[in-house]
N, C-alpha and C positions, 0 to 999 in steps of 0.2 A: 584399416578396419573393413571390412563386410556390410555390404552394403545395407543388407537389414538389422546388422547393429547400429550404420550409420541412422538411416531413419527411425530407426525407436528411440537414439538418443537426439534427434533433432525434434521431434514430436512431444516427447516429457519436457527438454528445457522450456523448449516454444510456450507449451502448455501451462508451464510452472509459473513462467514469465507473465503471462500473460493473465494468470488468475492474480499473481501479485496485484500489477496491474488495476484489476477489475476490483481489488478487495476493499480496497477506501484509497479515491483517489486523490483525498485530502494529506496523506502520507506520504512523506516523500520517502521512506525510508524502504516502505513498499514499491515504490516507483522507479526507485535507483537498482534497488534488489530485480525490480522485475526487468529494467532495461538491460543490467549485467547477463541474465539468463538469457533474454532476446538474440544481444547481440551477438553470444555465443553460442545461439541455438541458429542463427544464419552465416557463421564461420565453420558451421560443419555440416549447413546445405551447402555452400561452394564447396567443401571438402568431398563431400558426395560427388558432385558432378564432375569437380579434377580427375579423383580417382577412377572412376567407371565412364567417365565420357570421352577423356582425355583433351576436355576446355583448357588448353595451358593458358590461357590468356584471362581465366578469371583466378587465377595465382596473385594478384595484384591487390581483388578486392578480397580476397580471403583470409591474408595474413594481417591485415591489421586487426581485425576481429576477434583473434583469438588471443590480443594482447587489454583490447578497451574493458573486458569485464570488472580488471581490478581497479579501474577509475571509478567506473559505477559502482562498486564495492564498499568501495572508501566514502561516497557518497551517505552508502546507505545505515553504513555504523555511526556514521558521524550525526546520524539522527535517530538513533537508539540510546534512549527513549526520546520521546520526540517533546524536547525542552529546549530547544534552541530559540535564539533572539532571531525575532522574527526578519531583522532587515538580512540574518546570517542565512534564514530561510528564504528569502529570495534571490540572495546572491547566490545559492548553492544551486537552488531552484532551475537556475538560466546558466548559469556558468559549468557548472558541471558535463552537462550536454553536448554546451558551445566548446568546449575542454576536447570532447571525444570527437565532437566533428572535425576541429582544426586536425588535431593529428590526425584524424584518419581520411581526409583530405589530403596532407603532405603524404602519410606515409603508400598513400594508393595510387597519388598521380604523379609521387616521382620518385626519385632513388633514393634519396637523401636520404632516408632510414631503413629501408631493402630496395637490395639493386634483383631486379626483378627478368636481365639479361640473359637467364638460366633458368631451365625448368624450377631448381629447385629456389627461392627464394633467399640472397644474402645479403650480409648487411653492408647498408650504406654510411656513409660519411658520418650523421649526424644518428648511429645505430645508438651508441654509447648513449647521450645525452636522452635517446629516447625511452632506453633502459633505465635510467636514472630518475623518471619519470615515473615509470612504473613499479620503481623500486620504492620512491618515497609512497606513491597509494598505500604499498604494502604494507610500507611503516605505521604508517595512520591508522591503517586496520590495525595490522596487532595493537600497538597502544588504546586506540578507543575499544576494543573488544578484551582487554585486561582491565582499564578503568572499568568498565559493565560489570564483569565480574567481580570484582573487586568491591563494587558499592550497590550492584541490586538487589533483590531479593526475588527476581526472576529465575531463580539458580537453574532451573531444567530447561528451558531454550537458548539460558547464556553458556549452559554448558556444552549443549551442542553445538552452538554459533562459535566458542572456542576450538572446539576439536574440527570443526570443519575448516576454519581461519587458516591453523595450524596446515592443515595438509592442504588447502589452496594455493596457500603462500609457499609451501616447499614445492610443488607444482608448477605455478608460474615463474617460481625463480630459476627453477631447472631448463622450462621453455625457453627462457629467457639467453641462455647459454647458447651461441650459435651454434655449437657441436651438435645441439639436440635441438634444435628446431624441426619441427614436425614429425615429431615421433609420437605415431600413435598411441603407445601406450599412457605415455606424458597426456598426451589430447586427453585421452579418458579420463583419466584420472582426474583432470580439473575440471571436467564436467560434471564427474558425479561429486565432487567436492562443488562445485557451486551449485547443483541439485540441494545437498543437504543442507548447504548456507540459507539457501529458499527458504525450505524448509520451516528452516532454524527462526527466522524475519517470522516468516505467518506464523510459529507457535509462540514467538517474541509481543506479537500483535492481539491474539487473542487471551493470552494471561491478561494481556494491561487492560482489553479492553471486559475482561470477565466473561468471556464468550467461547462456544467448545470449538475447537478448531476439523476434529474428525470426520463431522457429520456433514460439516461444509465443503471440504476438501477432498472427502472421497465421492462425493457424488459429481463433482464437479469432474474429478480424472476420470472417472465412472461413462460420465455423460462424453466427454473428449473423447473416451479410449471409440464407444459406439460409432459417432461420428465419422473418428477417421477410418476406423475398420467396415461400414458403411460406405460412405462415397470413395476412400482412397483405395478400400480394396479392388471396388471396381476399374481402379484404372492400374491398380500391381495386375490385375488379372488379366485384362485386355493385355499387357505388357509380357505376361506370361503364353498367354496362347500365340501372340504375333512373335514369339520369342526374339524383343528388339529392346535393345537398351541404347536409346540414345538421347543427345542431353536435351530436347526438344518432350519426350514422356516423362523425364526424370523430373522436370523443371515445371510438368503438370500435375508430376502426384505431389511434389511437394508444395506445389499452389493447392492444390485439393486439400491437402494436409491441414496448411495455414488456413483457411480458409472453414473448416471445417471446428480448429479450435477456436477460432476470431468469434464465428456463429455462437458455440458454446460459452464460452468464460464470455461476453459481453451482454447474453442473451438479455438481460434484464435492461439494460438502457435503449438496445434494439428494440425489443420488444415495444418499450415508451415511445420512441420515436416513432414506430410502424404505428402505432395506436391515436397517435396525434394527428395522425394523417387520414388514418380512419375513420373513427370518430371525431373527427374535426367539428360537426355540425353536434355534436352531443359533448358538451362540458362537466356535466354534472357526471355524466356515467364515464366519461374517460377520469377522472378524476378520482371515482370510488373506485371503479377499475384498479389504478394506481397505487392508490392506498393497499387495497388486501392484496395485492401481488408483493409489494415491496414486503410487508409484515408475513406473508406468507415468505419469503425468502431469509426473512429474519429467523424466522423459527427453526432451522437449522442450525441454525451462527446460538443460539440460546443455551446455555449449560444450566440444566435443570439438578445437576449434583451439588451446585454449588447455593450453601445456606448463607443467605446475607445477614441473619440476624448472629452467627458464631463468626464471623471473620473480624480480623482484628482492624483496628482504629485504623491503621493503616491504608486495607486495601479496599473499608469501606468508603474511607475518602478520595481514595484513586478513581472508584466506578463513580462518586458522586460528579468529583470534576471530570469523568467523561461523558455523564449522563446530560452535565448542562451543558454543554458541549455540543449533545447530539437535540438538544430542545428541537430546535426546527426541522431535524433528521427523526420523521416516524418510523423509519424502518432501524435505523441505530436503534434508536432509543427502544422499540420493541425488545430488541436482542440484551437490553440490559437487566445483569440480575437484579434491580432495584424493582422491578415490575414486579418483586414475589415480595416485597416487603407485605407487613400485616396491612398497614395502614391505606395499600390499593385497594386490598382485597374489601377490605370493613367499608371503603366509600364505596365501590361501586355494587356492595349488596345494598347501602343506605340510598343510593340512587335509584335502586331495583332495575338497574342494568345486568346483559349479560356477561357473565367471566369469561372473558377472551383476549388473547395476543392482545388483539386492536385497541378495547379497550382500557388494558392495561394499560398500554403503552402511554394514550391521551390524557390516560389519571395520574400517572405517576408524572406527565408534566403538567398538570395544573397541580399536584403536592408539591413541587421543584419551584413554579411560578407564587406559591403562596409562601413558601420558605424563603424567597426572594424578597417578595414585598414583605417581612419580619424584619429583613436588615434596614430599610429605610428609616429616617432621623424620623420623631414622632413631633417635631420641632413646626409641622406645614410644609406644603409648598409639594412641587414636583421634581425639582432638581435643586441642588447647590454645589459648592465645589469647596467645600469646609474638610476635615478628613474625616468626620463624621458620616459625611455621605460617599466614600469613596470606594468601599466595598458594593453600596447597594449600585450605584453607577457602572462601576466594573462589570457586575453580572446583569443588572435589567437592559440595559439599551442593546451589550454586544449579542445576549440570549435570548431575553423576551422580543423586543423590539425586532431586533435582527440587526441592528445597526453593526455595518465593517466600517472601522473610524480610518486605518491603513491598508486598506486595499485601493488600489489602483484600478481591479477592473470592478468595484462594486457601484452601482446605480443607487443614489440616496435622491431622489428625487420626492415631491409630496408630502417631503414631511413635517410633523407641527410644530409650534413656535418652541416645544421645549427641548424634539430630540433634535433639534436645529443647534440648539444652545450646547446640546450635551457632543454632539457633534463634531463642535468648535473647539470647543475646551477639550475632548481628547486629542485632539488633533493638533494644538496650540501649547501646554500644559502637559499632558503626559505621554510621556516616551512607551514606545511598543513595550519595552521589556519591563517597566513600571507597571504598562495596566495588565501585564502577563503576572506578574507577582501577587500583584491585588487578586487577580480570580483565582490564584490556587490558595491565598488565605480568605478568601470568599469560601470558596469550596468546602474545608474545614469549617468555616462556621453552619455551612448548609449540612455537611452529616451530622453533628454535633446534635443540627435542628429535628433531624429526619431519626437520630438516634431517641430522644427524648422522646417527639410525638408519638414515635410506636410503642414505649413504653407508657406514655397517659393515656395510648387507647386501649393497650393491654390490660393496665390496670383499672380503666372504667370497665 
């Protein structure tokens, strides 16, 4: 390939990757999807530098690169939609990673899976077993992206996560052929196949979560495309006029490159930290700061087409359990279409506040928190652990509260004699995938709640 086709498709993956990434880091499905595109968006920066530098000695870290995507692939279907048991979410979590590092450890620092004795890279002792590796990812994919279709009602992003699947997987398994190892055309082709699988993840992402995916996505490539044309063309030019190609400028504009996307697609958490630092001595103003930045970024991720009062029982209970979900996330919860329900709108004219993102977002979780305290027993008390109380438990401590009963790196510190109680008892008494079942029949009972309400303030 040519070297400015190499860098436009090392610059889009990188890109892709990395707004996955940035998009909710809560996701792992986004995470695996964005690491897949990473890792193959720097197996064709060494591909750059091999070709036009003539580096033979980064031959070694280059070819395992263009095999790891479909581990993180298979990662990332396997948590589409994102309903797995939480301990399977953390073994995937860590394991998966630790999966690509081990092989790409063996396969970089010895023979054992390419003998690396020749420019051109071939296989070693243990090539086979390696293959077989990446042959079962494949597998996983296709079965978990045929169960998707099969049972969602996603059909336009499982449709394209299928048709891309399909020609990934015919792709890497041709790679996979020693005859054809490193054939450019093969290269591309699984590039722009896991471009569109991206793709495929973020339009997979923003159906579930009710949210437009265009407005966010293009301004983001938008904002990328500036950046590197910006700082990186200043250093393709310098390289132009010195008419020098060597892998000492090559290995600058694509640090410039990275570097310029990294600024871009993370700006919002940068932004946070540079601002903490800043206004360190002003809490209250970095904090509003905070707030209308993060709601101002929602307001792109918002799909104003979409009417939550005609949608079916269905997908108004999907946005509900992701809405409680994002209770303690202002900037989610801004991006959710429940913010357009009647009954935001009717309180915050009865509060004689004004109609804004902001405070939509704040009303529609204190309607979420008052639909909340509906399920509680009318029996007294503040907790119990009867089954009567097992819904309202389920959603007030893990939402309102905040309380994380299974997380390992959460801080429960300070707190009072009852979430102490509630605390114990989830953590003693109900298993992860228990109190995961209780909040999606939580969830249901909270649209249920949010469907009636707006209908008695319609009809008052």
């Amino acid at each position: 390939m040519s070297l400015i086709l190499q860098i436009v498709i090392y610059s889009f993956a990188l890109w892709l990757g990395m707004y996955l990434l940035a998009r909710d880091t809560r996701k792992l499905a986004l995470q695996f999807a964005g690491l897949g595109l990473i890792v193959y968006a720097l197996g064709i920066g060494f591909d750059a530098l091999i070709d036009h530098t003539g580096v033979v000695s980064l031959v070694r870290w280059r070819w395992p690169l263009l095999f790891l995507p479909a581990i993180f692939w298979a990662g990332a279907v396997l948590h589409l939609p994102e309903t797995v048991a939480p301990r399977f979410e953390d073994a995937t979590r860590y394991g998966i990673p630790l999966t690509a590092l081990i092989i790409y450890v063996i396969a970089s620092r010895t023979t054992l899976i390419f003998d690396f004795t020749s420019p051109d890279a071939e296989t070693g002792t243990l090539y086979l077993v390696f293959a077989v590796a990446i042959a079962l990812s494949l597998f996983v994919i296709v079965v978990r992206v045929w169960r998707l279709y099969a049972t969602t009602q996603h059909t336009r992003p499982v449709g394209v996560l299928m048709i891309a699947t399909l020609f990934f997987i015919l792709g890497t398994g041709v790679f996979l052929l020693p005859g054809e190892m490193g054939r450019a055309d093969v290269l591309f082709g699984i590039g722009a196949n896991l471009e569109l699988l991206g793709i495929a993840v973020a339009m997979f992402d923003a159906f579930d979560e009710g949210e437009a995916l265009l407005p966010d996505i293009t301004r983001s490539f938008d904002y990328a495309a500036i950046m590197i044309l910006l700082f990186g063309g200043q250093v393709a030019l310098a390289m132009i006029i010195n008419d020098t190609l060597t892998a000492t400028w090559l290995i600058l504009l694509l640090a410039v490159i990275t570097t310029a996307i990294i600024t871009q697609t993370f700006a919002r958490p940068l932004r946070h930290a540079f601002e903490r630092y800043v206004f360190a001595r002003y809490p209250a103003l970095r904090q509003q700061r905070a707030q209308l930045q993060d709601v101002t970024d929602a307001l792109q991720r918002k799909d104003e087409s979409l009417d939550v009062m005609t949608i079916d029982d269905e997908k108004f209970t999907r946005l509900t359990r992701r809405a409680l979900g994002n209770m303690g996330n202002l900037q989610r919860l801004a991006a959710s279409p429940l913010t357009q329900l009647p009954i935001v709108e009717q309180r915050l004219a009865q509060r004689g506040v004004s109609d804004n993102t902001l405070e939509r977002a704040m009303e529609l979780r204190a309607v979420l928190a008052e639909s909340i305290e509906r399920l509680k027993p009318r029996n007294g008390g503040d907790f119990g652990t009867s089954d009567e109380w097992r819904y309202y438990n389920a959603l007030y401590f893990p939402y309102v509260v905040g309380l994380k009963p299974f997380s390992r790196r959460a801080v429960h510190d300070d707190l009072d004699e009852t979430t102490e109680k509630a605390l114990e008892w989830f953590r003693v008494y109900v298993p992860e995938r228990t109190l995961h079942n209780w909040q999606n029949a939580a969830a249901a009972l909270i649209a249920q709640d949010l469907r009636e309400r707006v209908v008695d303030d319609v009809e008052v």
